[in-house]
C-alpha positions in Angstrom: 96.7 97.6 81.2 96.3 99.3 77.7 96.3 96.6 75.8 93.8 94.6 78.1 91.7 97.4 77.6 91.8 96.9 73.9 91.2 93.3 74.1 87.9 94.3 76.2 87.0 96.5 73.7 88.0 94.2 70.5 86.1 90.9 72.4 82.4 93.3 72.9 82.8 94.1 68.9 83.1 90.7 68.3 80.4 89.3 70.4 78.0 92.5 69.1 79.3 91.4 65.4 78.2 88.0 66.1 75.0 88.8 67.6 73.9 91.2 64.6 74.9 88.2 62.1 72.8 85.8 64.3 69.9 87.9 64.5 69.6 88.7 60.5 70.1 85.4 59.3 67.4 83.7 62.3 65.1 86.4 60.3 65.6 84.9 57.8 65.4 81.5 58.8 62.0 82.7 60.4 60.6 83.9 58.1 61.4 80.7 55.5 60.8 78.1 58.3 64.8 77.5 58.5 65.4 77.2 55.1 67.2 79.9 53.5 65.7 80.0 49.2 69.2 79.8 47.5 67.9 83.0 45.2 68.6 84.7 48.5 71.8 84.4 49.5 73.6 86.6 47.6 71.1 89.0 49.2 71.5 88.1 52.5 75.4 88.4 52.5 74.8 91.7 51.6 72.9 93.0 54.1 74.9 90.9 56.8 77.6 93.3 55.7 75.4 96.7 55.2 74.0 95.6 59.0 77.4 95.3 60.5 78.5 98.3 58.9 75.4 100.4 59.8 74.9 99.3 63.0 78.2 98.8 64.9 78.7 102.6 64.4 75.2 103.4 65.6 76.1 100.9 69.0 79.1 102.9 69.8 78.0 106.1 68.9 75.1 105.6 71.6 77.7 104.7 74.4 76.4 101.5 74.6 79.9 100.0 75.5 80.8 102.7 77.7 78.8 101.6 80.5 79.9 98.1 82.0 77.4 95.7 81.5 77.8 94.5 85.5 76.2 97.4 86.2 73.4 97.3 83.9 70.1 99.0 84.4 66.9 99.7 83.2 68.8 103.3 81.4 71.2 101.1 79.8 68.2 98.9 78.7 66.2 101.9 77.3 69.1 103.5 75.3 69.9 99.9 74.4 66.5 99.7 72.5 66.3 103.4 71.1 69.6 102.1 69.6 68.5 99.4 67.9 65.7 101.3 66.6 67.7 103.4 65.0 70.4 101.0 64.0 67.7 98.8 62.0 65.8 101.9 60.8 69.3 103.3 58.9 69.2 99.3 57.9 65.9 99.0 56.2 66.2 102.0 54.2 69.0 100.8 53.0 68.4 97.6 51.8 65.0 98.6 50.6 66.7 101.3 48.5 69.5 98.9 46.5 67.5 95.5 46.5 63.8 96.3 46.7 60.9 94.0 47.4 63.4 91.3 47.0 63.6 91.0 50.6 60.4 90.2 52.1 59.7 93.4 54.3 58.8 90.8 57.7 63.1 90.1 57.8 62.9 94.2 58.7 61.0 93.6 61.8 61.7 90.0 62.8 66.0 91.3 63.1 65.0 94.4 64.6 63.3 92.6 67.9 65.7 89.8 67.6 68.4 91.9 67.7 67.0 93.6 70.4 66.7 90.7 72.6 69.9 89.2 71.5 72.0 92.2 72.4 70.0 93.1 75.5 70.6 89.6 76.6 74.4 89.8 76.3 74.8 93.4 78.3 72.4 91.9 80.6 74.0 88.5 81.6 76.8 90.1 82.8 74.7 91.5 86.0 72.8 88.6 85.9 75.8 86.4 86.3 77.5 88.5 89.4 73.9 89.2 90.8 72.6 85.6 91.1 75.0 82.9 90.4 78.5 84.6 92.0 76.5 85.6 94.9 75.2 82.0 95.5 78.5 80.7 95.2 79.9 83.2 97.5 77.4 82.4 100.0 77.8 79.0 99.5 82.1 79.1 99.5 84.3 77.9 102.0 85.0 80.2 105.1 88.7 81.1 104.0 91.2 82.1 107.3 95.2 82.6 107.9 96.6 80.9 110.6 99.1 83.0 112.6 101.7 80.3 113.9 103.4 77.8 111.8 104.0 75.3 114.8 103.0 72.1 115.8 99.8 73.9 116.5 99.4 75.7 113.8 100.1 72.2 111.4 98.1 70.4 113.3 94.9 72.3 112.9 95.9 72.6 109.1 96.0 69.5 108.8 92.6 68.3 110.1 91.2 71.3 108.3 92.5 69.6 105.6 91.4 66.1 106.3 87.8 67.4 106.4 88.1 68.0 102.1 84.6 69.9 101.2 84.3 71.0 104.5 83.5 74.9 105.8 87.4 76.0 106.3 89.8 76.8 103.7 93.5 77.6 104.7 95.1 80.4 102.4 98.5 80.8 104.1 100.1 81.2 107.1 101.4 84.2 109.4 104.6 83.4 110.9 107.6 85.8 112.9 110.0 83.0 112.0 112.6 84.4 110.0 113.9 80.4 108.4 110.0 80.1 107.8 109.7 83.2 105.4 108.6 81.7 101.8 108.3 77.7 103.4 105.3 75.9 102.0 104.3 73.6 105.0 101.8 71.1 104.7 100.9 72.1 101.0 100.1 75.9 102.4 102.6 79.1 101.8 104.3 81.2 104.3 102.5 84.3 103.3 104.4 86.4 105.5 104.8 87.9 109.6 102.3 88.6 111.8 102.8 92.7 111.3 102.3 91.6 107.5 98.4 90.7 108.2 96.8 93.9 107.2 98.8 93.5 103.8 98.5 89.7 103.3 94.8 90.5 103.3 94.8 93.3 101.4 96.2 91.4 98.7 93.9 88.7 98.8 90.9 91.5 98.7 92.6 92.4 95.4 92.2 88.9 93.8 88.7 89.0 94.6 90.0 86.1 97.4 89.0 87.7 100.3 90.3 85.7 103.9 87.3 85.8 106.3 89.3 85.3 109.7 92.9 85.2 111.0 92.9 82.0 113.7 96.1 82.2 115.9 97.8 79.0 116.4 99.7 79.7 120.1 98.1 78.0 122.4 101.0 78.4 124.8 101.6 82.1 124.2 99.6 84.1 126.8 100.0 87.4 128.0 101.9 90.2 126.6 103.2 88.2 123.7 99.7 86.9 122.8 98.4 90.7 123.0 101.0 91.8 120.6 99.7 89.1 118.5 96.5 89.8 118.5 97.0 93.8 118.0 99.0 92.5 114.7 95.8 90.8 113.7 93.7 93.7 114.2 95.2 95.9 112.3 93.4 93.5 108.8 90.3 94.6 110.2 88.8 90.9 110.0 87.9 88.7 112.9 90.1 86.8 115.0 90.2 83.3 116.8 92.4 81.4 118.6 92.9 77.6 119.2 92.5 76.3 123.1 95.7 75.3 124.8 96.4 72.2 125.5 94.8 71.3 128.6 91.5 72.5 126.8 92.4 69.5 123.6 93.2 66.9 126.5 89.2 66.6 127.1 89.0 64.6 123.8 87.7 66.9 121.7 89.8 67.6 118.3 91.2 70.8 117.7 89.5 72.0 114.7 86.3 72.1 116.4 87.3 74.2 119.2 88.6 76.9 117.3 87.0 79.9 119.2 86.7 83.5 119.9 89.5 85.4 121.6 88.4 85.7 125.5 89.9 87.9 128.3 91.5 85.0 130.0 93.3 85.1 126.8 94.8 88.1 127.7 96.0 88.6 131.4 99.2 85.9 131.3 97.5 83.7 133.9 94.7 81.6 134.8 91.5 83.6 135.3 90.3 83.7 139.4 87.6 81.4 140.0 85.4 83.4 142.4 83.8 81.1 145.3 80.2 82.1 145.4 78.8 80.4 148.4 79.7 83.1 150.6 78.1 85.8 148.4 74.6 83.3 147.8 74.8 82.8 152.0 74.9 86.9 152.4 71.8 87.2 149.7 70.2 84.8 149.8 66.0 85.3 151.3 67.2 88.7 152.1 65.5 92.1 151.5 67.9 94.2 149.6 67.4 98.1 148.4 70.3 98.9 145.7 69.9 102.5 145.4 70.4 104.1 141.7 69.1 100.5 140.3 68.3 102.4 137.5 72.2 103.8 136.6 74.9 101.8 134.8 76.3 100.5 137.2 73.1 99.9 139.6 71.3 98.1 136.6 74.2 95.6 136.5 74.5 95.0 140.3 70.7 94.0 140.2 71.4 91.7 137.4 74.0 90.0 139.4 72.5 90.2 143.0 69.1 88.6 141.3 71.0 85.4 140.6 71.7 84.6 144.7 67.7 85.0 145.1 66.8 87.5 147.3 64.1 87.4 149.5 62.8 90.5 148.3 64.9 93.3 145.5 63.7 96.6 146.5 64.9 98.9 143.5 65.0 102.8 144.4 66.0 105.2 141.7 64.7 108.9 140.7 64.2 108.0 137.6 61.3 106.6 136.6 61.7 105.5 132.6 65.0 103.7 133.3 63.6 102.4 136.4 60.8 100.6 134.4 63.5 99.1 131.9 65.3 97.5 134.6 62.0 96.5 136.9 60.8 94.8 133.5 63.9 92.8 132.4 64.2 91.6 135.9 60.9 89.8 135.8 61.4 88.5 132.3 64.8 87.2 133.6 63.6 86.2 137.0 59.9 85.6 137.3 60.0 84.1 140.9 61.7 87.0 141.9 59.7 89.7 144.4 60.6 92.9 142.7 59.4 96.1 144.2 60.2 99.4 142.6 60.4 102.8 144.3 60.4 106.3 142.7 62.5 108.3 145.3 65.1 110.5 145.7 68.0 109.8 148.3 67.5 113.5 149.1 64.8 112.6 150.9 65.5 111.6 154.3 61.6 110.9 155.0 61.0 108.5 151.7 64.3 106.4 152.4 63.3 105.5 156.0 59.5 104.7 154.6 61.1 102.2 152.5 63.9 100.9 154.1 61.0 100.3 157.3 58.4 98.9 154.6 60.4 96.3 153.1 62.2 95.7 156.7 65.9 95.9 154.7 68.5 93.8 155.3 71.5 94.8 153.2 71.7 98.3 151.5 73.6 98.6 148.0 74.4 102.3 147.4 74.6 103.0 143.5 73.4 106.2 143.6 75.6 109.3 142.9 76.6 111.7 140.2 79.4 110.3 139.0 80.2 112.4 135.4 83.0 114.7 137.4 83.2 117.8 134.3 79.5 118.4 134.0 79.2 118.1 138.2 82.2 120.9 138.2 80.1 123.0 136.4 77.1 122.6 139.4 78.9 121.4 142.4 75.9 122.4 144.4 73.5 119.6 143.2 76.8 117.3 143.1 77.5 118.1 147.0 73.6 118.1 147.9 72.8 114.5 146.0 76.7 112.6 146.6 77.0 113.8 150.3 74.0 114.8 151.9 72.2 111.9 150.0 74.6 109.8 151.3 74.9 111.2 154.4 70.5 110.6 154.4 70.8 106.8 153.3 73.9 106.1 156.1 71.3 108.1 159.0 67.9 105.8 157.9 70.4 103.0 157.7 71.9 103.2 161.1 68.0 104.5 163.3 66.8 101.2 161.7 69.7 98.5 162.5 70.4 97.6 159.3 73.3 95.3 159.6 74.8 95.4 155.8 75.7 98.6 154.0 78.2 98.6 150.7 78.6 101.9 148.8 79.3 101.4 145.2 80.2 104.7 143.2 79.8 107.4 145.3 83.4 107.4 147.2 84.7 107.4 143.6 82.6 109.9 142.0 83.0 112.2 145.1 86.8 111.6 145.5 87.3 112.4 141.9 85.2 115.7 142.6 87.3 116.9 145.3 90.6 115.9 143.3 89.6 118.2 140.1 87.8 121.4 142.8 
């Protein structure tokens, strides 16, 4: 590490060195329309020597390669030129003082600024270098991912990754638990390790200046428990992971590669997600006049969403308050512009508003959303949580029954209320 530094430090002398020489003798050249009078050379190997013995000491004592030239700025510029200044002032009183009018006084002035440029433009490319060009080819690089599973799957998507040559994938490795695949080089690509080895295997590539974009996990008949492990080892790299469709997914025709895809919950439970028939929910909804109390909650905002699918006759959304109400009453007519959307400032506390509304719209089917359902602050004032859970309900259940309506489904309250009475 040492003696890289002093090769850093050796190479930055050098290149100053040269760009001192440069700029003297292009004076020169300059200023004798690039031909150097032979009466002058001895002269101008002098000064080359007096200028890189006056101002290589003047660079360094200024700091100048103290500060990486990466991180260049418009400081760095500044005390760059005041620098130079000085470098070239020490210079021209030099020479002028052992050679005289000898040297034509325009060299002074035409190796100062070219100096100037010349030195700037070396700190300087640096940035610009790592700042323009490294950052299009970084944008423009291959998407680099580790595939956990060395199987049949995993080669198999390697492989066509492979067969597409410039295309957006690159393969670094794989991840595999496979003890007698530990150091195996399949298909041209390294074992880089297990899967609990993925938060280190990218670390490593992060030092390198490699970095691995994704992890893609190659089990496609792994599901359940063993494919959550596998994707908690995963996580831990902090990157994003993918998976590879099982086979009944590839049978369609479609090649693998191109249905890599995000990791879904049906990933997850170990069997085959329940389809659920929606014919019987569309033939309860549909050209009926629904009131979902609390539409304006979490959970009543979401049961709108879904019950505005099955078209309604009419959606008659009742909530206390009046800001979120407006959210949800205008997303549903973005979403849903056929849809007859009434909304209702009320409060289920009011025994008199809910029959007005429930006799108004002539209700159907009553959803009840609305509750206080955040048990430690309601412990704290188990008044309001008694007067608005039971006696609102208890309100919404009377209008409900004096006007016949024949549907009534209560969403949160029972499980707010029960939880209540569990902690009191």
């Amino acid at each position: 590490m040492k003696r890289r530094g002093l090769l850093h430090k050796f190479a930055d002398r050098a290149c100053d060195a040269g760009l001192i020489a440069c700029s003297l003798t292009g004076a020169v050249l300059l200023r004798f329309d690039f031909t150097i009078p032979l009466v002058l050379v001895p002269i101008l190997k002098k000064a080359l020597l007096v200028a890189l013995v006056i101002k290589l000491p003047i660079l360094d004592f200024a700091g100048i390669h103290r500060r990486p030239r990466r991180y260049a700025g418009l400081s760095d510029l500044v005390r760059l030129g005041l620098a130079n200044l000085a470098a070239s002032t020490v210079f021209t009183v030099i020479i002028f003082l052992s050679v005289g009018k000898n040297f034509p006084r325009s060299i002074y002035f035409l190796d100062a600024v070219l100096c100037c440029c010349l030195l700037g433009f070396a700190h300087f490319s640096v940035r610009l270098y790592t700042e323009a060009i490294v950052r299009e080819n970084r944008a423009r690089r291959r998407k680099r991912v580790i595939v956990y599973g060395a199987g049949s799957a995993g080669v198999t998507l390697v492989r066509e990754i492979q067969s597409f040559g410039q295309g957006s994938y690159e393969v670094a490795g794989f991840l595999d638990d496979d003890p007698h695949k530990r150091d195996a080089i399949i298909v041209g690509v390294p074992v880089l390790g297990r899967g609990r080895d993925a938060a280190s295997v990218v670390d490593r590539f992060e030092h390198h200046k490699t970095p691995i974009d994704e992890i893609v996990i190659a089990m496609p008949g792994t599901k359940g428990e063993r494919l959550r492990e596998a994707i908690t080892k995963c996580r831990t790299a902090k990157i994003p992971c993918r998976t590879v469709p099982g086979i009944d997914e590839v049978l369609d025709g479609k090649v693998l590669f191109t249905q890599i895809r995000d990791l879904s919950f049906a990933d997850l439970l170990g069997r085959e997600a329940v389809q659920l028939d929606e014919s019987p929910i569309r033939s309860s909804i549909a050209n009926r006049n629904l009131l979902i109390t609390g539409s304006a909650g979490s959970i009543g905002s979401e049961l709108c969403r879904q019950v505005a699918r099955f078209d309604p006759g009419r959606l008659v959304l009742f909530d206390q308050a009046e800001s979120e109400l407006f959210k949800i009453d205008n997303e549903l007519r973005q979403n849903f512009p056929k849809l007859r959307i009434h909304s209702v400032v009320g409060d289920i506390r009011d025994s008199e508003r809910l029959a007005r509304v429930i006799d108004t719209f002539a209700i159907s089917s009553v959803f009840h959303a609305a509750a206080y359902k955040h048990v430690p602050m309601m412990e704290d004032q188990p008044l309001e949580a008694v007067q608005n859970n039971i006696l609102g309900t208890w309100n919404l259940l009377t209008a409900v029954r004096h006007h016949s309506v024949p549907n009534f489904l209560m969403i949160s309250t029972d499980n707010a209320f029960v939880s209540f009475l569990s902690r009191t």
